[in-house]
DRENSE-867594 format. One record per atom (N, C-alpha, C): residue number from 1; atom name; x, y, z. Coordinates in Angstrom, 1 decimal. Layout:
% DRENSE-867594
@seq NUM; atom CA; X X; Y Y; Z Z;
...
***
This chain:
% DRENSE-867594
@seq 1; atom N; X -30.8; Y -15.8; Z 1.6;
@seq 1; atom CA; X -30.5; Y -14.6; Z 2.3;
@seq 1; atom C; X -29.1; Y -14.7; Z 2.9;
@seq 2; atom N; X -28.4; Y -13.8; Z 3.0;
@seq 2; atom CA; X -26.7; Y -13.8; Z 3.0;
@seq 2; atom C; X -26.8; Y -13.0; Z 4.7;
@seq 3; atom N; X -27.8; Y -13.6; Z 5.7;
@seq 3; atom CA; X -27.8; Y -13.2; Z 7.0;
@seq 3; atom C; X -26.2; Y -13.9; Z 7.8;
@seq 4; atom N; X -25.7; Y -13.0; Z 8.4;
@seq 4; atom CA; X -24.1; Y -12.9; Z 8.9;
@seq 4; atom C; X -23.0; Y -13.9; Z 8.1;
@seq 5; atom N; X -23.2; Y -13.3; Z 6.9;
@seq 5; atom CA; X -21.6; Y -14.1; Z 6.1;
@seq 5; atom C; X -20.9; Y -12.9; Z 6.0;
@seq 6; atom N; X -19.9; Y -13.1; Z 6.5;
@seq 6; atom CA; X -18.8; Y -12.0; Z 6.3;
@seq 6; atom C; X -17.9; Y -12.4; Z 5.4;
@seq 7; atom N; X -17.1; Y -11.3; Z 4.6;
@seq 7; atom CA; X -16.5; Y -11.1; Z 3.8;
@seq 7; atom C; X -16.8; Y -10.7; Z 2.5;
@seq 8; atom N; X -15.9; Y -10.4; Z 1.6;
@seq 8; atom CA; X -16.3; Y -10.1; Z 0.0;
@seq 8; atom C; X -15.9; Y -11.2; Z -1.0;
@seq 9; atom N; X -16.9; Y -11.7; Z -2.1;
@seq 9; atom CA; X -16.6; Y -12.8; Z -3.1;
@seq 9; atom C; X -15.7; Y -12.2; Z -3.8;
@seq 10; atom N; X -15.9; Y -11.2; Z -4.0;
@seq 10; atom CA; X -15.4; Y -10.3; Z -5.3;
@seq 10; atom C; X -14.8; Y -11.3; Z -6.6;
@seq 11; atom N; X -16.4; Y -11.8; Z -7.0;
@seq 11; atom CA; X -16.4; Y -12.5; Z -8.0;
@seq 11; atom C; X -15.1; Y -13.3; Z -8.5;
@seq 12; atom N; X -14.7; Y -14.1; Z -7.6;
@seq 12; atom CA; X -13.5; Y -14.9; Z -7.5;
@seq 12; atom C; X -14.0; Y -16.3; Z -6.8;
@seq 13; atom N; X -13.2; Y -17.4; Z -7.2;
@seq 13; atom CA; X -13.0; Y -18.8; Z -6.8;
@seq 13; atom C; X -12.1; Y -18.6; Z -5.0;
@seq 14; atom N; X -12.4; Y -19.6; Z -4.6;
@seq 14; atom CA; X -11.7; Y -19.1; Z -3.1;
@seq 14; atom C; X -10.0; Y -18.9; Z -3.2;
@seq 15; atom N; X -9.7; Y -19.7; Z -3.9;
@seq 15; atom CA; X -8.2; Y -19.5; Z -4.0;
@seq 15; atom C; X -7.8; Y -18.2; Z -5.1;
@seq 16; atom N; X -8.4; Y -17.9; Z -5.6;
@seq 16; atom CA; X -8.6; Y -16.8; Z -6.4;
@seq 16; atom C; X -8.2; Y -15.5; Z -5.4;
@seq 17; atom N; X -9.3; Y -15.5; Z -4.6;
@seq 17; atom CA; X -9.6; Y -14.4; Z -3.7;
@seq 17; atom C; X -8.6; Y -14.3; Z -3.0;
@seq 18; atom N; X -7.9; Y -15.6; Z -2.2;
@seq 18; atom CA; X -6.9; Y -15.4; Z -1.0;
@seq 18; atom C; X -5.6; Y -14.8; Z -1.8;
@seq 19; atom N; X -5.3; Y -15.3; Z -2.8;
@seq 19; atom CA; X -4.3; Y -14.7; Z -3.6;
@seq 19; atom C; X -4.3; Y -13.3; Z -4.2;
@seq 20; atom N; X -5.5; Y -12.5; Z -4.1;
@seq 20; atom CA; X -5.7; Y -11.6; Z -4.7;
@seq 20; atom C; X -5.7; Y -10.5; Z -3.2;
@seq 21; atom N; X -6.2; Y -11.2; Z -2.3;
@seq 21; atom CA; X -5.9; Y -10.4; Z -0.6;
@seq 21; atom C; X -4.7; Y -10.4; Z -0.2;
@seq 22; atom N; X -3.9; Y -11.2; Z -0.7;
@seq 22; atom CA; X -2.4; Y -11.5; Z 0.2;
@seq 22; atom C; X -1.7; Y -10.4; Z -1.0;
@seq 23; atom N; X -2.0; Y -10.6; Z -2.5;
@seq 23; atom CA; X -1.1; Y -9.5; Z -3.1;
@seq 23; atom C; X -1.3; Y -7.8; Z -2.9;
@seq 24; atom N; X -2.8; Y -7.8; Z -2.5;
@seq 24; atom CA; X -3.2; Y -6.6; Z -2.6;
@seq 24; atom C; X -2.8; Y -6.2; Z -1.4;
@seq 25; atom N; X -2.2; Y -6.7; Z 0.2;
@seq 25; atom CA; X -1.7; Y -6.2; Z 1.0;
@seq 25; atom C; X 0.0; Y -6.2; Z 1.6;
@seq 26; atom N; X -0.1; Y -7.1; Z 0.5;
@seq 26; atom CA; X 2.0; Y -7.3; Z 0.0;
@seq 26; atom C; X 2.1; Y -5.7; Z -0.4;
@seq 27; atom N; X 1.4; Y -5.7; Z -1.0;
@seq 27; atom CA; X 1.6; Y -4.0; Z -2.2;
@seq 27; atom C; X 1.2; Y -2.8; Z -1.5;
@seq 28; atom N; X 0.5; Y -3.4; Z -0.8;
@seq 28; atom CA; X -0.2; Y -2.0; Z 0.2;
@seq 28; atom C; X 0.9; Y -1.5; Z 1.7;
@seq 29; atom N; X 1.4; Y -2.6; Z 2.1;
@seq 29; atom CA; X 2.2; Y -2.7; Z 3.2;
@seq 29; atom C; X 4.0; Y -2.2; Z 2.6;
@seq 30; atom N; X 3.8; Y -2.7; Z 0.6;
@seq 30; atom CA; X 5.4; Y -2.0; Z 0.4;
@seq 30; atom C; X 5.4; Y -0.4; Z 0.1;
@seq 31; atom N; X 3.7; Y -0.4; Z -0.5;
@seq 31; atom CA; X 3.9; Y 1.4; Z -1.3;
@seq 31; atom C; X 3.4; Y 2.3; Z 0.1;
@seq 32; atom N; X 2.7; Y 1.5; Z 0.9;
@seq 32; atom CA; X 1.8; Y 2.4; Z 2.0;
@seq 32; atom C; X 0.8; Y 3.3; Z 1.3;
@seq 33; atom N; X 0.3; Y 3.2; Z 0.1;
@seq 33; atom CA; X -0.8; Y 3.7; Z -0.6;
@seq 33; atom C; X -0.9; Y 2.9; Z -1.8;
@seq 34; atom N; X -1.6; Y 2.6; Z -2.2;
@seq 34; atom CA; X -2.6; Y 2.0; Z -3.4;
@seq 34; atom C; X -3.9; Y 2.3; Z -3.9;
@seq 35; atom N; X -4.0; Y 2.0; Z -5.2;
@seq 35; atom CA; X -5.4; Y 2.2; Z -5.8;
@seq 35; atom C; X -5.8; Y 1.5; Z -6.1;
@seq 36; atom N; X -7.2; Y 1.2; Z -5.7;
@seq 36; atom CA; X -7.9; Y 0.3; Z -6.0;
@seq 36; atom C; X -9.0; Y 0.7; Z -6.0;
@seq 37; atom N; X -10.3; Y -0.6; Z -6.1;
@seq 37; atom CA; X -11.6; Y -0.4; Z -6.0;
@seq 37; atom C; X -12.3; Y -0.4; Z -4.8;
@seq 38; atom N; X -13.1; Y 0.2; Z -4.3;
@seq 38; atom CA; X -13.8; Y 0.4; Z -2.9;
@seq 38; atom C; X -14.2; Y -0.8; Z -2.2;
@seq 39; atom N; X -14.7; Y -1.7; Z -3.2;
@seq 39; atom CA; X -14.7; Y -2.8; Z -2.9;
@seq 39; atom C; X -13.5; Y -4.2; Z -2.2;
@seq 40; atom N; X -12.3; Y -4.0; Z -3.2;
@seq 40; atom CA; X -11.4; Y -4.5; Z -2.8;
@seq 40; atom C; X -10.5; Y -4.0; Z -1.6;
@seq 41; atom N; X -11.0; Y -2.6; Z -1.5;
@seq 41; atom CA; X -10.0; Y -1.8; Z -0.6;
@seq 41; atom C; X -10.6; Y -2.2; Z 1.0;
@seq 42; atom N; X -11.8; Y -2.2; Z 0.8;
@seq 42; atom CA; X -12.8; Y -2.6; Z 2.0;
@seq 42; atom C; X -12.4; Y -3.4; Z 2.6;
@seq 43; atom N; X -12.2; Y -4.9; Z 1.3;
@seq 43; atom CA; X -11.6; Y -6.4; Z 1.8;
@seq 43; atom C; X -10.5; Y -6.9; Z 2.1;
@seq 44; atom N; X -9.7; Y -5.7; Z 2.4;
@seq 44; atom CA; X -8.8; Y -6.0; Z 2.7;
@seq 44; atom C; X -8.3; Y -5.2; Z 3.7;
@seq 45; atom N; X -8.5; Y -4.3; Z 4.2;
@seq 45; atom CA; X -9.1; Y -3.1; Z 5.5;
@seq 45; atom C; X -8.4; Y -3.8; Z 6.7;
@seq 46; atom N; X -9.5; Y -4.8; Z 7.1;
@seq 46; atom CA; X -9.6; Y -5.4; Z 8.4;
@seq 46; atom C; X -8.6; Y -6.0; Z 8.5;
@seq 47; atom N; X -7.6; Y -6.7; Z 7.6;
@seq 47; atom CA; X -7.0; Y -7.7; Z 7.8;
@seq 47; atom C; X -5.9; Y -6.8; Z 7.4;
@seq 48; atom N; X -5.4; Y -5.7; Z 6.7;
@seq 48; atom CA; X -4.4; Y -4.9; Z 7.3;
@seq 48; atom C; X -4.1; Y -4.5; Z 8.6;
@seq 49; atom N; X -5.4; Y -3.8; Z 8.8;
@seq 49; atom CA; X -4.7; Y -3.2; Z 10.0;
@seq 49; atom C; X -4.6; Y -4.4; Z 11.3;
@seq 50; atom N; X -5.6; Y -5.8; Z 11.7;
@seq 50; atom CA; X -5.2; Y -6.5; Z 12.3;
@seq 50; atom C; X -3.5; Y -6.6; Z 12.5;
@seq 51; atom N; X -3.2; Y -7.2; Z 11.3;
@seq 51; atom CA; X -1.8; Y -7.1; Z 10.9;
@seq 51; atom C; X -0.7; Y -6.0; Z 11.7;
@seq 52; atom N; X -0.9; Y -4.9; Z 11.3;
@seq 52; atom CA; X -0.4; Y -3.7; Z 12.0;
@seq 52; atom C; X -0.1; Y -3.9; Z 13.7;
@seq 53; atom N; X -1.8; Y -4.1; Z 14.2;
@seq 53; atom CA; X -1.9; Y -4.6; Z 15.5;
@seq 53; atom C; X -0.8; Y -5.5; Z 16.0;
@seq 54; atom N; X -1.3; Y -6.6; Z 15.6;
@seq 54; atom CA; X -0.2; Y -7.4; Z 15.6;
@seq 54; atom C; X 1.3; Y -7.4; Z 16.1;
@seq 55; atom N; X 1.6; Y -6.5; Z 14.6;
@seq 55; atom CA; X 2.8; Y -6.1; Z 15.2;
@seq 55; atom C; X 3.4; Y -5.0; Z 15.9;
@seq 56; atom N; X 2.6; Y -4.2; Z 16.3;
@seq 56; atom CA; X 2.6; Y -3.4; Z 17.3;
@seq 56; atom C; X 2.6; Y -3.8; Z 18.7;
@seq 57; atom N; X 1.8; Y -4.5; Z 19.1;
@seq 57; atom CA; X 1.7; Y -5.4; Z 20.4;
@seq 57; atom C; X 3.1; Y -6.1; Z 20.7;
@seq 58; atom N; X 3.6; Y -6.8; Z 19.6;
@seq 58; atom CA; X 4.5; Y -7.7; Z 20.4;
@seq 58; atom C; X 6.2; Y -6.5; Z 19.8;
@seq 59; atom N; X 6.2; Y -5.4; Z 20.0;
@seq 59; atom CA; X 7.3; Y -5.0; Z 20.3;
@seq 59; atom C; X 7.8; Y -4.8; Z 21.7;
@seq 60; atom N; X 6.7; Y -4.7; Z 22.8;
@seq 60; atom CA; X 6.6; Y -5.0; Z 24.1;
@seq 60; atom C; X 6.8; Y -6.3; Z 24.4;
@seq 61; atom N; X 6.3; Y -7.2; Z 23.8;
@seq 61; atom CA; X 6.6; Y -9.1; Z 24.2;
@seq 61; atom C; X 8.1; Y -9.4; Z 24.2;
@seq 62; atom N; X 7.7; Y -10.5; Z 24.5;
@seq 62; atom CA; X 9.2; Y -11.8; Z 24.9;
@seq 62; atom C; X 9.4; Y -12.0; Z 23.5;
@seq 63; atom N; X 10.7; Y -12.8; Z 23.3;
@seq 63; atom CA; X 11.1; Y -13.0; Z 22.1;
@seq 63; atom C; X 10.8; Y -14.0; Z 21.3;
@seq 64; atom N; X 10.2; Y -14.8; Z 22.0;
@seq 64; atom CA; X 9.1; Y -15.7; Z 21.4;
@seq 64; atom C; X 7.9; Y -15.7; Z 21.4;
@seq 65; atom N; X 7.4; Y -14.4; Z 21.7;
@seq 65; atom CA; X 6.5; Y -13.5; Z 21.0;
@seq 65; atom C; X 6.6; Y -13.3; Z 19.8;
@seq 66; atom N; X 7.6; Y -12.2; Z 20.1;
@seq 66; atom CA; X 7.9; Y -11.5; Z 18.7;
@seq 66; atom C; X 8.1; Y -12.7; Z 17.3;
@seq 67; atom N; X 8.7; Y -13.7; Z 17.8;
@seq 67; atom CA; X 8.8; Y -14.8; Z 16.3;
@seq 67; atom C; X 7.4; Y -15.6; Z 15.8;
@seq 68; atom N; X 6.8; Y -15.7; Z 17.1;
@seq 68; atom CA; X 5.5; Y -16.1; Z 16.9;
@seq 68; atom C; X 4.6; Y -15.2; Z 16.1;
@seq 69; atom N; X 4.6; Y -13.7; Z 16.3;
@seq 69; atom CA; X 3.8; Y -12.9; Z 15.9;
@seq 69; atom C; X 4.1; Y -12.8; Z 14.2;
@seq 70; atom N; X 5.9; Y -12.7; Z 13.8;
@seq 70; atom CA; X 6.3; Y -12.8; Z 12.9;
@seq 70; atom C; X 6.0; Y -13.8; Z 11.8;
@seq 71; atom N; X 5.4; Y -15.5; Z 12.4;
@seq 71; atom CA; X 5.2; Y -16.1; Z 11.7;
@seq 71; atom C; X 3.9; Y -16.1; Z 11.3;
@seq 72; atom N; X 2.9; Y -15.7; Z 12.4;
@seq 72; atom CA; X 1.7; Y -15.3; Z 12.3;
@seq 72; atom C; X 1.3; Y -14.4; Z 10.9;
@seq 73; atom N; X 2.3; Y -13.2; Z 11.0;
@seq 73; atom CA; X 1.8; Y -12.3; Z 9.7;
@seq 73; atom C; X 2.3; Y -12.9; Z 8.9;
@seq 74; atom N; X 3.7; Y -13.6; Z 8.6;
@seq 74; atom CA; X 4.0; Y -14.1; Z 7.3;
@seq 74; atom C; X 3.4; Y -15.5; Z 7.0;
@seq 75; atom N; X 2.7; Y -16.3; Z 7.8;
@seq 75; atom CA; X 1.6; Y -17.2; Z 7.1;
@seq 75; atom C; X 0.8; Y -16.9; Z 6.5;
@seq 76; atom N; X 0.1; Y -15.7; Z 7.3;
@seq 76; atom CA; X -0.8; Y -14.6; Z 6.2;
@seq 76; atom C; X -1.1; Y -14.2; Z 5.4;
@seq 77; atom N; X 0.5; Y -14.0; Z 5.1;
@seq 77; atom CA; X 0.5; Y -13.0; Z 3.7;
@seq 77; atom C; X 1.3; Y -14.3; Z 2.8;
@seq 78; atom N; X 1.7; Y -15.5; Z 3.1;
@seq 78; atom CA; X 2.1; Y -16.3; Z 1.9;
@seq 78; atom C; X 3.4; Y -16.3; Z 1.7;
@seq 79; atom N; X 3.5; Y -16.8; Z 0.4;
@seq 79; atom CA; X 5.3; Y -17.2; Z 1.0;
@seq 79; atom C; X 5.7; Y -16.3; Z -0.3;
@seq 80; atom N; X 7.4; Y -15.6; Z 0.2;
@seq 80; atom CA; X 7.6; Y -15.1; Z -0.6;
@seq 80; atom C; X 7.7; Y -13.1; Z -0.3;
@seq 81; atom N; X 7.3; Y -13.4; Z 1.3;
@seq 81; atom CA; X 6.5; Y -11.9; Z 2.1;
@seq 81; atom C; X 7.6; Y -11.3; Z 3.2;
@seq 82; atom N; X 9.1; Y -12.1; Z 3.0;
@seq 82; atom CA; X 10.1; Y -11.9; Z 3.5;
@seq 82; atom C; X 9.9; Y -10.6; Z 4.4;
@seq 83; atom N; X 10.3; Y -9.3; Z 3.2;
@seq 83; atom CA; X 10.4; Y -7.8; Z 3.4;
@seq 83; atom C; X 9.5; Y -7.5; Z 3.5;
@seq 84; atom N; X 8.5; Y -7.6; Z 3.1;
@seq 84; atom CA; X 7.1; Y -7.0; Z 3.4;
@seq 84; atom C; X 6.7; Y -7.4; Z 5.3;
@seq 85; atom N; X 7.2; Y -8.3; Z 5.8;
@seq 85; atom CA; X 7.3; Y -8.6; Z 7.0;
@seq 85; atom C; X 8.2; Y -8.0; Z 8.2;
@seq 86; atom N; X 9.3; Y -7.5; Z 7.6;
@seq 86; atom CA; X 10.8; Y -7.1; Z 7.9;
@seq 86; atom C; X 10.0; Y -5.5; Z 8.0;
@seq 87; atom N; X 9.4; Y -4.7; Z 6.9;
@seq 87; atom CA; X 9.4; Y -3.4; Z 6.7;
@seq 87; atom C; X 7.6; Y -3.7; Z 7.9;
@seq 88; atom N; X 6.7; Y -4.2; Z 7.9;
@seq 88; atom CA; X 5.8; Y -4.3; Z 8.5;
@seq 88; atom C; X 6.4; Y -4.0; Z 10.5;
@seq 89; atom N; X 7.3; Y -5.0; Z 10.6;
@seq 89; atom CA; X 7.4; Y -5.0; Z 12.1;
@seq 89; atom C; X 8.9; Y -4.5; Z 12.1;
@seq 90; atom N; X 9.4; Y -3.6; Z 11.3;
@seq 90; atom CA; X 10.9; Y -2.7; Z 11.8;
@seq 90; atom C; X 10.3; Y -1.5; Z 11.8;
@seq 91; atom N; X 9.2; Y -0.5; Z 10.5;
@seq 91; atom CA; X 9.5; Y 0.5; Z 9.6;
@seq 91; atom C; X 8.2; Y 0.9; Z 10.1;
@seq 92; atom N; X 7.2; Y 0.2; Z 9.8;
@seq 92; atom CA; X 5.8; Y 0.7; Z 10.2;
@seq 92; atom C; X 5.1; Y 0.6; Z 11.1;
@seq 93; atom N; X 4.8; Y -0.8; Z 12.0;
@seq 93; atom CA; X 4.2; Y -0.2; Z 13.3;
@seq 93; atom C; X 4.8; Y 0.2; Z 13.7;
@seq 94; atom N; X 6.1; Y 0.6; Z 14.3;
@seq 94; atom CA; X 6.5; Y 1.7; Z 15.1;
@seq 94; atom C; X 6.1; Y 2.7; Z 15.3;
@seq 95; atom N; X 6.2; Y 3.0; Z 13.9;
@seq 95; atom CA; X 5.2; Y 4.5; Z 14.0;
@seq 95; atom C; X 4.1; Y 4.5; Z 14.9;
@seq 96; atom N; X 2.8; Y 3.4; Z 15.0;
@seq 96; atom CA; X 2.1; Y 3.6; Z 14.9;
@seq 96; atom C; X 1.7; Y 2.9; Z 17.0;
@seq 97; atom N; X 2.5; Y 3.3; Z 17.2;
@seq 97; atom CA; X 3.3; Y 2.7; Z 18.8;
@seq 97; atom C; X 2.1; Y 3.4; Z 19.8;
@seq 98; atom N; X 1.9; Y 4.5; Z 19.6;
@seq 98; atom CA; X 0.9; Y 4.9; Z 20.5;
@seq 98; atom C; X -0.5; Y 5.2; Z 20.5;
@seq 99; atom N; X -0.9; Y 5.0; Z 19.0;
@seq 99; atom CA; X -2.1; Y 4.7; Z 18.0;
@seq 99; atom C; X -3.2; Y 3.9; Z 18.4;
@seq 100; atom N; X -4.1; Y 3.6; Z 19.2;
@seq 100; atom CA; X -5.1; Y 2.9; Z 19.8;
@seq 100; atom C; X -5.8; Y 1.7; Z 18.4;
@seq 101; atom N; X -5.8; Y 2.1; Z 17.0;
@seq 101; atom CA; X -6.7; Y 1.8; Z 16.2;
@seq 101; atom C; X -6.4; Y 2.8; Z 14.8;
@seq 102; atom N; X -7.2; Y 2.6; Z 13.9;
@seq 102; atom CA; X -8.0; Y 3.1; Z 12.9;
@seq 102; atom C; X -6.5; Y 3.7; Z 12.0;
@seq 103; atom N; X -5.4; Y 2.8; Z 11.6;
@seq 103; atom CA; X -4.3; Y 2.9; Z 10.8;
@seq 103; atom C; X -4.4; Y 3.1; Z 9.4;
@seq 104; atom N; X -5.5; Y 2.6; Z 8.9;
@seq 104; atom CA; X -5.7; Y 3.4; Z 7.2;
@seq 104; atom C; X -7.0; Y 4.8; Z 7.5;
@seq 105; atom N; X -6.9; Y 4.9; Z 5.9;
@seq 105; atom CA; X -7.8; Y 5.9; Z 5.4;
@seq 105; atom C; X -8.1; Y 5.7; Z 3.7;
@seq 106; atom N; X -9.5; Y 6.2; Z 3.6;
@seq 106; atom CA; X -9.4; Y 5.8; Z 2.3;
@seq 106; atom C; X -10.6; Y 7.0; Z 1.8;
@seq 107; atom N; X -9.9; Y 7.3; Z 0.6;
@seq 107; atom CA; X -10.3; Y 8.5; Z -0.1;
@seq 107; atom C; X -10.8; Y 8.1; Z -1.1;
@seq 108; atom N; X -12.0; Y 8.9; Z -1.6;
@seq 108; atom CA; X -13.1; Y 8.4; Z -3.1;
@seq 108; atom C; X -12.0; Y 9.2; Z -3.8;
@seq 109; atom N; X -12.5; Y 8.6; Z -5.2;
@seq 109; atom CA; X -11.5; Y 9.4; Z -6.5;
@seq 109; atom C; X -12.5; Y 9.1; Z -7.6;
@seq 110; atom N; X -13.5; Y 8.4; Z -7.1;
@seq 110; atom CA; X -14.7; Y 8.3; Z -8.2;
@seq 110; atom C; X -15.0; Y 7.5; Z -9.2;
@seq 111; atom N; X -15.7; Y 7.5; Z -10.0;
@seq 111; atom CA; X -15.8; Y 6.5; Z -11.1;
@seq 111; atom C; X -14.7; Y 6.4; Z -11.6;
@seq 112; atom N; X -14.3; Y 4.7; Z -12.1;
@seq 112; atom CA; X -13.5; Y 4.6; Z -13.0;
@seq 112; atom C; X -13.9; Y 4.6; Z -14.8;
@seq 113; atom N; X -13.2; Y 5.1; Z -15.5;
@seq 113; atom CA; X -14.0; Y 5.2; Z -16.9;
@seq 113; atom C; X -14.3; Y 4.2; Z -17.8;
@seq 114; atom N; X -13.8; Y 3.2; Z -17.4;
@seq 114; atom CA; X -14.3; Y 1.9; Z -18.1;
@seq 114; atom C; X -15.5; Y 1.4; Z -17.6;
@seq 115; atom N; X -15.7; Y 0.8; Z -16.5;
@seq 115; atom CA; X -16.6; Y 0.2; Z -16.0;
@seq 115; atom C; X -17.4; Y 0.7; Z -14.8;
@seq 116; atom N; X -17.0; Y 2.1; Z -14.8;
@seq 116; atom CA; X -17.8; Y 3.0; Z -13.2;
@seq 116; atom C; X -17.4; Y 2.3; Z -12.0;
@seq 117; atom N; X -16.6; Y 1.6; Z -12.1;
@seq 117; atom CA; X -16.2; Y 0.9; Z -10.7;
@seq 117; atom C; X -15.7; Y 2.0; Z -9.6;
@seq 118; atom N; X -15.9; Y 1.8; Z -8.8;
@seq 118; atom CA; X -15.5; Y 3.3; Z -7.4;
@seq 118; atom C; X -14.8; Y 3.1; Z -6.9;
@seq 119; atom N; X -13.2; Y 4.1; Z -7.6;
@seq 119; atom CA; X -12.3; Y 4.2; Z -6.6;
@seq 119; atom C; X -11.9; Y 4.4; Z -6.1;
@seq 120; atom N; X -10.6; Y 4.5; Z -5.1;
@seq 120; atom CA; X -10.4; Y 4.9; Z -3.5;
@seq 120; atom C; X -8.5; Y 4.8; Z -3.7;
@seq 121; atom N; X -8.2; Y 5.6; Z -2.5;
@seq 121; atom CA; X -7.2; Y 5.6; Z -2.2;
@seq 121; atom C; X -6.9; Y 4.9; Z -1.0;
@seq 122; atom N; X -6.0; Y 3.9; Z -0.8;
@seq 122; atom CA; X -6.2; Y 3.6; Z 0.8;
@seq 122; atom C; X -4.3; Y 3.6; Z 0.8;
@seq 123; atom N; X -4.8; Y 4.4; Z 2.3;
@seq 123; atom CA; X -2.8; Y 4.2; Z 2.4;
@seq 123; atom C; X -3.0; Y 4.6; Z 3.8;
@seq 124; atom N; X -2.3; Y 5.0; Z 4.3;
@seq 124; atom CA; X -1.1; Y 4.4; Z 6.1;
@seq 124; atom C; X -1.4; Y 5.8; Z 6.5;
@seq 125; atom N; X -2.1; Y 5.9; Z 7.6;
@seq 125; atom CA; X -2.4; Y 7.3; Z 8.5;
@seq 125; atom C; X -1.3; Y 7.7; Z 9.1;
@seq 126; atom N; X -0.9; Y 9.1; Z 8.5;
@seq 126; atom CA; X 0.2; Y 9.9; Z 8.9;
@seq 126; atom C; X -0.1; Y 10.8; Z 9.9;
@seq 127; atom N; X 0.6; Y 10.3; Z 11.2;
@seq 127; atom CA; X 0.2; Y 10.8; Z 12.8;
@seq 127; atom C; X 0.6; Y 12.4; Z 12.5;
***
């Protein structure tokens, strides 16, 4: 019984998976929408918008905050996440400055035709 395991396998090896969460929110954080599957979109949900949080919070902090928080998301996302980091805490939480929560949204688009897989839109809530 799979009583309180959190997360998704999504039929991947562990290192599989982290690389497949760190690209799918590199790409999500440059286009601010993506498509994918409901499943992957899910898995990766929570740990966007933490992220977001994140950087939202410390535009108010000290400045060793702010580099702390900066290293924080770019450990996260892996190396290589320069801009995606730069555009995360310059471009987009800002926006999202008076926003309590709930930074994506994600829209059904339905079966995919290959394999019925369900998919979704998920991209950046426009205030």
């Amino acid at each position: 019984m799979r009583h309180q395991v959190a997360g998704y396998k999504l039929g991947r090896s562990k290192g599989a998976r982290i690389a497949l969460r760190r690209t799918l929110i590199k790409q999500f954080f440059t286009h601010e929408r993506i498509t994918t599957t409901r499943t992957k979109a899910q898995a990766i949900r929570g740990d966007a918008e933490r992220m977001i949080t994140v950087a939202r919070r410390s535009a108010d902090a000290a400045d060793s905050a702010k580099v702390a928080a900066r290293r924080l998301v770019s450990s996260r996302l892996g190396s290589g996440s320069d801009e995606v980091v730069k555009k995360l805490f310059d471009d987009i939480a800002p926006r999202f400055a008076t926003r309590p929560g709930g930074y994506t949204r994600m829209l059904k688009l339905g079966p995919r035709h290959g394999d019925a897989a369900e998919m979704v839109i998920i991209e950046l809530v426009e205030e």
